[in-house]
C-alpha atoms as a printed R data frame, in Angstrom:
    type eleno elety resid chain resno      x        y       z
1   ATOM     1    CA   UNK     A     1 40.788  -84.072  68.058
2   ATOM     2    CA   UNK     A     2 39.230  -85.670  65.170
3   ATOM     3    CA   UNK     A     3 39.299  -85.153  61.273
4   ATOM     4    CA   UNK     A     4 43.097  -84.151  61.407
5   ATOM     5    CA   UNK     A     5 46.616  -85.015  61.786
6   ATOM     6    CA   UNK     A     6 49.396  -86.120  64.855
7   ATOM     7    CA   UNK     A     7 51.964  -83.575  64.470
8   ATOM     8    CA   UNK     A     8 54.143  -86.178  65.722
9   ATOM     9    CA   UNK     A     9 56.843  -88.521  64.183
10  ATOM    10    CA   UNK     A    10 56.318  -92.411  64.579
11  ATOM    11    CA   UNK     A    11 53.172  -94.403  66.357
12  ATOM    12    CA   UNK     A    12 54.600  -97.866  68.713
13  ATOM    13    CA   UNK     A    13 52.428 -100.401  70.176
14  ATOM    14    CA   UNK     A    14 52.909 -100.356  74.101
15  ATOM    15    CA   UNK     A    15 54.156 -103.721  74.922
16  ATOM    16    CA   UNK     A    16 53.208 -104.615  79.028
17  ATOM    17    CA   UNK     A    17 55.549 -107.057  80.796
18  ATOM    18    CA   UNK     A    18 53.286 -107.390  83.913
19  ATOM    19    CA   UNK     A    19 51.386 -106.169  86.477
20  ATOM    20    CA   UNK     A    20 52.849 -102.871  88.277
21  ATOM    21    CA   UNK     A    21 52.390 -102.043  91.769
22  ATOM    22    CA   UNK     A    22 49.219 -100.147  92.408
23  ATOM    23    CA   UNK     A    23 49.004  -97.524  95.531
24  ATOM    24    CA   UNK     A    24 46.847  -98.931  97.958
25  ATOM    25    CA   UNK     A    25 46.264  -95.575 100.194
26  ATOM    26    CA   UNK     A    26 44.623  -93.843  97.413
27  ATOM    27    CA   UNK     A    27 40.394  -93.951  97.678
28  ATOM    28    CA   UNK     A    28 38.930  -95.964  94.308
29  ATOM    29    CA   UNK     A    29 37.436  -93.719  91.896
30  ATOM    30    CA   UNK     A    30 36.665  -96.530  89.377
31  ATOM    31    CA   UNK     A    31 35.927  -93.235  86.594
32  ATOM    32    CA   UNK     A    32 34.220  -90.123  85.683
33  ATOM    33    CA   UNK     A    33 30.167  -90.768  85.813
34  ATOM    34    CA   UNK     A    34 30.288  -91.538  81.947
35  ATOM    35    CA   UNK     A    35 32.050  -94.839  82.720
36  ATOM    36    CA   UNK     A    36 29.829  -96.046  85.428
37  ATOM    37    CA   UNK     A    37 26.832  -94.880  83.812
38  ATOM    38    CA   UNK     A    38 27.221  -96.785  80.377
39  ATOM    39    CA   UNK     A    39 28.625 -100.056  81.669
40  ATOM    40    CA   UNK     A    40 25.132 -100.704  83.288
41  ATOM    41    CA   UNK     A    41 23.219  -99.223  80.460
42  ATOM    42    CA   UNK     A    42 25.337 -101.031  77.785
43  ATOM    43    CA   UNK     A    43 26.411 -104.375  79.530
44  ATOM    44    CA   UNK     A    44 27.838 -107.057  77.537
45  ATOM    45    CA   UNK     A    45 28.752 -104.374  74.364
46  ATOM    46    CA   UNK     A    46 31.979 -103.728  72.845
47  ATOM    47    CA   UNK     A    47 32.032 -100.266  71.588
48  ATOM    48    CA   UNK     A    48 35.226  -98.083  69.490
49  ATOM    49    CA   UNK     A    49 35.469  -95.644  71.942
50  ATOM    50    CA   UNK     A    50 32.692  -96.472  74.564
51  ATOM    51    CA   UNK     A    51 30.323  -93.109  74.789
52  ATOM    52    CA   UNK     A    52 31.783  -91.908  70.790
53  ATOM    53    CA   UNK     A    53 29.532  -93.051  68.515
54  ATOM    54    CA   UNK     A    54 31.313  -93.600  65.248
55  ATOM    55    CA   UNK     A    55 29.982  -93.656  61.586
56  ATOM    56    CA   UNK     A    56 31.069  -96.350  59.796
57  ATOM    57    CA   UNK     A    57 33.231  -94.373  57.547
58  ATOM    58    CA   UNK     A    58 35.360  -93.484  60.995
59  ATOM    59    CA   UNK     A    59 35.602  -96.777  62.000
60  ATOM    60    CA   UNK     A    60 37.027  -98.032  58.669
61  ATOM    61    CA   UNK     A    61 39.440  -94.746  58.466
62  ATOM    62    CA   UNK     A    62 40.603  -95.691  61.783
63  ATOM    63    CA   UNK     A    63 40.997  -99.494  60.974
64  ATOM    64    CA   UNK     A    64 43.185  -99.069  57.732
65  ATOM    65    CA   UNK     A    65 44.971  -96.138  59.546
66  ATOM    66    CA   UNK     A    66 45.662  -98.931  62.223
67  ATOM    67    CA   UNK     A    67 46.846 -101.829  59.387
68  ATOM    68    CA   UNK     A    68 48.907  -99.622  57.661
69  ATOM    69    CA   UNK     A    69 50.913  -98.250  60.973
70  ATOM    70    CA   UNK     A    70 51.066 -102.221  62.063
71  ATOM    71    CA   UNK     A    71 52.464 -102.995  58.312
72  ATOM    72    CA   UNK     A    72 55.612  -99.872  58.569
73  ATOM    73    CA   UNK     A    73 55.840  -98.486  62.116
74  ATOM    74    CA   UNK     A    74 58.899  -97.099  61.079
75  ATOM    75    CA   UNK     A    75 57.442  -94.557  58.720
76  ATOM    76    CA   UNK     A    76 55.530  -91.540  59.617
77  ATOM    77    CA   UNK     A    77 52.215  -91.893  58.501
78  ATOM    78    CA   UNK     A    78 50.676  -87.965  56.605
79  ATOM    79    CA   UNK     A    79 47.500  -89.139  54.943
80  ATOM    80    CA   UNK     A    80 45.199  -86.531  53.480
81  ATOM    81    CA   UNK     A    81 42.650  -85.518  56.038
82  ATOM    82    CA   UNK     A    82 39.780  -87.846  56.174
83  ATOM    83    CA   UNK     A    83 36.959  -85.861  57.409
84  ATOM    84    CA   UNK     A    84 37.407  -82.548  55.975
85  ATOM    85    CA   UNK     A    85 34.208  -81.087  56.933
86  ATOM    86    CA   UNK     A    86 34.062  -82.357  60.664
87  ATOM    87    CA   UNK     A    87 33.990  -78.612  62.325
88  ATOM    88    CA   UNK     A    88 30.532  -76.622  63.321
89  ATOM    89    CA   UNK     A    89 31.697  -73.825  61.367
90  ATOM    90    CA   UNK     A    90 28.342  -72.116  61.595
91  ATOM    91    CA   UNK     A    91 27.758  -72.966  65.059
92  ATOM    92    CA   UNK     A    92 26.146  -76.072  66.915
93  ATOM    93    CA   UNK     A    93 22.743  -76.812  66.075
94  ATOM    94    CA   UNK     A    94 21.193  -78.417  68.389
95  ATOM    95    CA   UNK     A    95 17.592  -79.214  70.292
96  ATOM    96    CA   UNK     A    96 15.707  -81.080  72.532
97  ATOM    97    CA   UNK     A    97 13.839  -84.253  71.082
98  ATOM    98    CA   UNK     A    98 11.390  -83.771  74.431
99  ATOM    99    CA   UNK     A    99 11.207  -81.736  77.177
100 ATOM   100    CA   UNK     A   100 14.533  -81.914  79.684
101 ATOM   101    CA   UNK     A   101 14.291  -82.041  83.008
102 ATOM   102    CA   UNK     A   102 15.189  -78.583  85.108
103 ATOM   103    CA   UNK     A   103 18.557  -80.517  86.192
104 ATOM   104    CA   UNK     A   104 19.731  -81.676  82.799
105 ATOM   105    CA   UNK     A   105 18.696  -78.374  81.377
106 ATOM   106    CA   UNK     A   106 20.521  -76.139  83.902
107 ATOM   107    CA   UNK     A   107 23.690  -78.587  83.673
108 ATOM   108    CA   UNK     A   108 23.212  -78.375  79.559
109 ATOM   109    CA   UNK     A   109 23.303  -74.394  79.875
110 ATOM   110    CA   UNK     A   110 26.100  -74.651  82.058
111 ATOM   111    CA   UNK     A   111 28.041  -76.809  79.594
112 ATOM   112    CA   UNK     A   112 27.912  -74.907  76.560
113 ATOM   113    CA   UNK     A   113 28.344  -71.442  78.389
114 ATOM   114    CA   UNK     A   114 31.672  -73.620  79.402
115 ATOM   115    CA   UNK     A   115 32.774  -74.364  75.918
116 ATOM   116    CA   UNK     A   116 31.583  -71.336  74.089
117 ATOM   117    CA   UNK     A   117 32.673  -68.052  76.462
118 ATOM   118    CA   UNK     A   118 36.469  -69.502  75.608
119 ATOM   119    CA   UNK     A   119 36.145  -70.384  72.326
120 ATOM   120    CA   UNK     A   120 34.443  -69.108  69.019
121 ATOM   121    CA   UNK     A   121 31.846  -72.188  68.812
122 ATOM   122    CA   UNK     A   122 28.405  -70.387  68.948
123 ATOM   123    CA   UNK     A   123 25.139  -73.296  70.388
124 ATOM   124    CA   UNK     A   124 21.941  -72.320  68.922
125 ATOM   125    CA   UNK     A   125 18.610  -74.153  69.142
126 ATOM   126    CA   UNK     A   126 17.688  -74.523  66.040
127 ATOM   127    CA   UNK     A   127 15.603  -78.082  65.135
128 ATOM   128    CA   UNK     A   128 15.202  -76.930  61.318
129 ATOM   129    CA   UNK     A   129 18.768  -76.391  60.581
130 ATOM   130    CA   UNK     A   130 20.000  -79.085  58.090
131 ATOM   131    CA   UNK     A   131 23.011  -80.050  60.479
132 ATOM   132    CA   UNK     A   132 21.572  -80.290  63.542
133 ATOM   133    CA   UNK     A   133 22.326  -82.174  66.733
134 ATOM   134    CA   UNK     A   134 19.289  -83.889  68.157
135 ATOM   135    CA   UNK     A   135 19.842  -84.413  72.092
136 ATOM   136    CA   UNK     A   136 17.653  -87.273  73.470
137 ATOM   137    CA   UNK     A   137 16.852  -88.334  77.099
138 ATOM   138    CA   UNK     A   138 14.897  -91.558  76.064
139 ATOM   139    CA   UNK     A   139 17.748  -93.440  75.639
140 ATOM   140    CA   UNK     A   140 20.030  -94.979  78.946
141 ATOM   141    CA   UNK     A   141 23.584  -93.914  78.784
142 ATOM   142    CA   UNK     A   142 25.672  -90.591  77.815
143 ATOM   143    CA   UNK     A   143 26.433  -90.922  74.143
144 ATOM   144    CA   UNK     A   144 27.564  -88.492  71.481
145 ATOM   145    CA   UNK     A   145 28.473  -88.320  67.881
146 ATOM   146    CA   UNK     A   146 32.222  -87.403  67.203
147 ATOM   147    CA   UNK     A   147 32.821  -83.779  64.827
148 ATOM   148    CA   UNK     A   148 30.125  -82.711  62.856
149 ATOM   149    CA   UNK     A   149 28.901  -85.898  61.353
150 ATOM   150    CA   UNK     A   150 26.456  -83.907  58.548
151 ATOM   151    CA   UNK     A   151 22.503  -83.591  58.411
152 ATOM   152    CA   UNK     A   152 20.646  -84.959  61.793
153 ATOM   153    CA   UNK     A   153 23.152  -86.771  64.487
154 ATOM   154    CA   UNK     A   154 22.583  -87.817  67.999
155 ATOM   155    CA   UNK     A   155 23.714  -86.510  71.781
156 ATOM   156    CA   UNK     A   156 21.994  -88.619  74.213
157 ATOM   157    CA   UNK     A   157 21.667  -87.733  77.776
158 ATOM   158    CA   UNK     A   158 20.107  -90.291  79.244
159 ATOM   159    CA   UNK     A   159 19.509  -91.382  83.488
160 ATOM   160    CA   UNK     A   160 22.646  -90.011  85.456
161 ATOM   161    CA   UNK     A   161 24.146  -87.870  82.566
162 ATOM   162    CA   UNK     A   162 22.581  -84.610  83.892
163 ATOM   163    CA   UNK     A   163 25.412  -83.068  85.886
164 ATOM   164    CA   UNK     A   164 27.698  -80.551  83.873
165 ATOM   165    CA   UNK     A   165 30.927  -82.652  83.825
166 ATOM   166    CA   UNK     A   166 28.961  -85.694  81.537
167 ATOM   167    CA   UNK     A   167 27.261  -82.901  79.929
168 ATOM   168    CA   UNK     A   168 30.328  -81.189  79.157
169 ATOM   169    CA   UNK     A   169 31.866  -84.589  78.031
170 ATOM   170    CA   UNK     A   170 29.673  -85.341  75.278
171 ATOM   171    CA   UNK     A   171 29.753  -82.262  74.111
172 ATOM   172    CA   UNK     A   172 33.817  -82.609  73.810
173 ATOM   173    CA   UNK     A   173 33.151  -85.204  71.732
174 ATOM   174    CA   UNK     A   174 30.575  -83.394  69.664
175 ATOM   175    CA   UNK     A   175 33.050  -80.886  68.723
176 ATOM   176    CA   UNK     A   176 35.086  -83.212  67.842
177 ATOM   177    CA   UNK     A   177 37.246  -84.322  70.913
178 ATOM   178    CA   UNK     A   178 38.161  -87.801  71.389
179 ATOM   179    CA   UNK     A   179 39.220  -89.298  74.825
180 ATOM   180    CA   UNK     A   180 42.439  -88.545  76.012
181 ATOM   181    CA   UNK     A   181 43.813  -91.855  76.007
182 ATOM   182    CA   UNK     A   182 43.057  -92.841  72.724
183 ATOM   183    CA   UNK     A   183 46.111  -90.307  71.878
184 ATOM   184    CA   UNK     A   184 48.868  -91.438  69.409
185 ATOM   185    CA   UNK     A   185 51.208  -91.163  72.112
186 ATOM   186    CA   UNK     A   186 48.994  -92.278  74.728
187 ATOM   187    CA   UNK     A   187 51.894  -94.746  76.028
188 ATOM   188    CA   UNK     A   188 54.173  -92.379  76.656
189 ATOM   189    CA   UNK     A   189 52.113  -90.917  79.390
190 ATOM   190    CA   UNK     A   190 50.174  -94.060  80.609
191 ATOM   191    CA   UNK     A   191 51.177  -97.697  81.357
192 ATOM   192    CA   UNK     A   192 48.091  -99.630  80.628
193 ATOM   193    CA   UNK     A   193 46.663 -101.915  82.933
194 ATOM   194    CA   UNK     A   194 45.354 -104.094  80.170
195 ATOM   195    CA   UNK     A   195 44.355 -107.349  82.758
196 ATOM   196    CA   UNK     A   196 42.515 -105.366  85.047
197 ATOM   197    CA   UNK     A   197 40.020 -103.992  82.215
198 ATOM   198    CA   UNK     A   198 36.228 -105.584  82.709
199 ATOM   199    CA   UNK     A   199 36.136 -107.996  79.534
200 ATOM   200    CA   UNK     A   200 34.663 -106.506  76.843
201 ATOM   201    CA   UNK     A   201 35.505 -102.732  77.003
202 ATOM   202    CA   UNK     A   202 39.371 -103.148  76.024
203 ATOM   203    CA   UNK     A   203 38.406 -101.705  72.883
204 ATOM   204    CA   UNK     A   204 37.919  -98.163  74.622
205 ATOM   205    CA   UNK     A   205 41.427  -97.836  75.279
206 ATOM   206    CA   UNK     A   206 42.636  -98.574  71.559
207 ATOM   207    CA   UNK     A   207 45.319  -96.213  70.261
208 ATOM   208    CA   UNK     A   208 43.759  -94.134  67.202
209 ATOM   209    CA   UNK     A   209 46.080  -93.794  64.756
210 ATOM   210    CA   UNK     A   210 48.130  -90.722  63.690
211 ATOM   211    CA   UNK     A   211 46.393  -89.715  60.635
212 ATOM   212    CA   UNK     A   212 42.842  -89.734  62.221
213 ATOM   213    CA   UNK     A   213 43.307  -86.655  64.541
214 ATOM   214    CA   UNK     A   214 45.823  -83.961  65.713
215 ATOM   215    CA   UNK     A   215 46.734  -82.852  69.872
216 ATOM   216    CA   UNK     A   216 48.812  -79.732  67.836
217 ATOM   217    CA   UNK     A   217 51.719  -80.228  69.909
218 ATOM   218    CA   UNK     A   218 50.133  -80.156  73.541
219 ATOM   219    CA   UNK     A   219 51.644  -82.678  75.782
220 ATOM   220    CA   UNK     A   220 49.553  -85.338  77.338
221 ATOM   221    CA   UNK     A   221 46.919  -83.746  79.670
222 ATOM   222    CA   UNK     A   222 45.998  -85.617  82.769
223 ATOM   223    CA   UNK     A   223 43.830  -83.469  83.852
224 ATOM   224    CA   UNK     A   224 41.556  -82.945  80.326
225 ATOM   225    CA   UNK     A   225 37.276  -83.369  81.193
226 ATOM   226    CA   UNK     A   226 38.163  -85.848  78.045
227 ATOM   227    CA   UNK     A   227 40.413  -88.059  79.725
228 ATOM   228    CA   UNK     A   228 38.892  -91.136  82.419
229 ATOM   229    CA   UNK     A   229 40.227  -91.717  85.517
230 ATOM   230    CA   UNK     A   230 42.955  -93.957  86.610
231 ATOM   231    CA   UNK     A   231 40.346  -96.932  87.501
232 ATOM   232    CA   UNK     A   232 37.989  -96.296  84.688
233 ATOM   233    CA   UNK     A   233 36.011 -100.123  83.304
234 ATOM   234    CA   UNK     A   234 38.386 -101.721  86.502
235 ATOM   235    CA   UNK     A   235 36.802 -105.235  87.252
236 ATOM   236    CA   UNK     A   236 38.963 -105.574  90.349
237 ATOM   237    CA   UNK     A   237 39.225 -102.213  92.113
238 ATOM   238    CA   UNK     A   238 42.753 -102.186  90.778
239 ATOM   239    CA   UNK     A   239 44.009  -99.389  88.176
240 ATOM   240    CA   UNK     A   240 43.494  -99.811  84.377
241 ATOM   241    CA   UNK     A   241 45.647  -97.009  83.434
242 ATOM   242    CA   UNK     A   242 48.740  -96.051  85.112
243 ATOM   243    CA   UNK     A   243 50.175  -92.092  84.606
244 ATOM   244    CA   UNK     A   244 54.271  -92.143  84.228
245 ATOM   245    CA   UNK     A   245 54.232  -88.871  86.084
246 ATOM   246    CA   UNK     A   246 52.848  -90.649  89.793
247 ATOM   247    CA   UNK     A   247 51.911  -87.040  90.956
248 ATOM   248    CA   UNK     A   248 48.602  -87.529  88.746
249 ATOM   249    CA   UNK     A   249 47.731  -91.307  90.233
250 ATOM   250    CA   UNK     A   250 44.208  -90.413  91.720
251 ATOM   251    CA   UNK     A   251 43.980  -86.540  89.971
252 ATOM   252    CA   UNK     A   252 43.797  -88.359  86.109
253 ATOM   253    CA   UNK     A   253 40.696  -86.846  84.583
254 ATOM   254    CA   UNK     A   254 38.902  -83.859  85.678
255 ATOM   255    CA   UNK     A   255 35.397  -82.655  86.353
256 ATOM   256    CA   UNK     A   256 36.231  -79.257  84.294
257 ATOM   257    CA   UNK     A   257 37.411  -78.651  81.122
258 ATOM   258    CA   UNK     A   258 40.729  -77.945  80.934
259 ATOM   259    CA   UNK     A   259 42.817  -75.312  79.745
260 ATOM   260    CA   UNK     A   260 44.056  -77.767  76.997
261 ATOM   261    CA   UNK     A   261 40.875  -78.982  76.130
262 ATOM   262    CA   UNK     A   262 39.942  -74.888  75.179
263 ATOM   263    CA   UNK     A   263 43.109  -74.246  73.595
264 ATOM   264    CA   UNK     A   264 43.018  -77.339  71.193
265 ATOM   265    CA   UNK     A   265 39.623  -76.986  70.094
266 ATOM   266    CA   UNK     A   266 40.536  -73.244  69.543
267 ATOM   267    CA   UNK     A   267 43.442  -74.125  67.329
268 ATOM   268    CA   UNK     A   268 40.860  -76.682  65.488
269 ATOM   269    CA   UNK     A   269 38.202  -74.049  65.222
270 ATOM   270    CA   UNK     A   270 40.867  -71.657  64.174
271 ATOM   271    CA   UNK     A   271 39.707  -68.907  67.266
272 ATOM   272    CA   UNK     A   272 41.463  -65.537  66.487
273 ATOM   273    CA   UNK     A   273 42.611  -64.228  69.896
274 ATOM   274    CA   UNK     A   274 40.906  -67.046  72.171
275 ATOM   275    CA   UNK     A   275 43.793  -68.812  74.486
276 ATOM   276    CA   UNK     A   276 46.268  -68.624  71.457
């Protein structure tokens, strides 16, 4: 979750000593759609956080949260929240730049009925509101904003994102979610991989730092819509990320959103009565 803090008690740099045994029985699933889809529209870039498009404010919030962690890893980190006014308070805002097709439409409709019958996050069109999310198809690739950036931000939905798990996806992200494994304690969960990741895209498996967002004491979840699977950016067919608990090798990530995905968002969103 972004704009918060890791209820948690020290961040550690995962240190891999070689490569571990992959299981050769299990069918590839290189990643959710997301993955495939933006490594051919986006070949040869080196995005934080591959589909999260980051301000620059994030970015440099999440670098010194990064240099100062690397300086005293001993110390719990409690900064003052960064990005106070991340949350769509008042709702999502949101419209169509141009017309969508009848497949990205009924997968959009699917994927905020998803997010919103659980939670308290209301979706209305509305492309006069002053924050307002402005979802374009022109663009290749599934990319969203991250939180409520503030005035006009992007969603774009681009060739291949119109089935309801991308759809869902980016609009994690714009309410705020970040990818699973970019957890504080990603590492406790996941033995990365690090040599079989295509060149270029290690950067969307960097840690984010404690004081940059908050998983309110849920434990790692495998199975979050927000989390890629276990041979996600591969450039060999081999695994990139590893789970600790085996049971999850070819079940990491998840077409649906996840019970943990609702109930963290409703903690964010502070939802009376919903999954609390």
């Amino acid at each position: 979750m972004w704009c918060s803090l890791y209820n948690v008690k020290k961040w550690r740099k995962n240190r891999i000593d070689g490569p571990i045994d992959s299981n050769q029985n299990v069918p590839v699933d290189f990643s959710i759609n997301i993955r495939h889809i933006n490594a051919n529209a986006f070949e040869g870039s080196d995005p934080l956080g591959g589909d999260m498009i980051l301000t620059q404010s994030q970015i440099a919030g999440i670098k010194k949260n990064l240099e100062l962690v690397s300086n005293d890893s001993s110390r719990e980190k409690r900064h003052a929240v960064v990005y106070k006014d991340c949350t769509w308070s008042n709702g999502v805002n949101y419209y169509f730049e141009s017309k969508p097709s009848e497949k990205l439409k009924a997968a959009f409709d699917k994927a905020v009925e998803a997010w919103s019958k659980n939670t308290c996050i209301d979706f209305k069109k509305d492309a006069s509101a002053h924050d307002r999310v402005r979802i374009s198809t022109k663009r290749n690739g599934c990319e969203s904003q991250v939180g409520k950036i503030g005035g006009e931000q992007f969603l774009y939905l681009g060739r291949g994102c119109d089935t309801f798990d991308n759809v869902a996806h980016e609009l994690g992200h714009t309410l705020g979610l970040l990818h699973t494994m970019n957890r504080h304690d990603r590492d406790e969960y996941i033995t990365m991989q690090e040599w079989n990741i295509k060149p270029g895209l290690h950067n969307e498996y960097i840690i984010i730092p404690i004081a940059n967002n908050e998983n309110y004491g849920m434990e790692y979840d495998y199975g979050s819509i927000m989390q890629y699977k276990w041979k996600s950016a591969s450039t060999n067919r081999l695994p990139t990320m590893i789970p600790k608990d085996l049971n999850y090798n070819s079940t990491m990530g998840s077409e649906m959103i996840s019970f943990v995905d609702l109930y963290v968002l409703n903690r964010h969103y502070k939802c009376e009565g919903k999954l609390l």
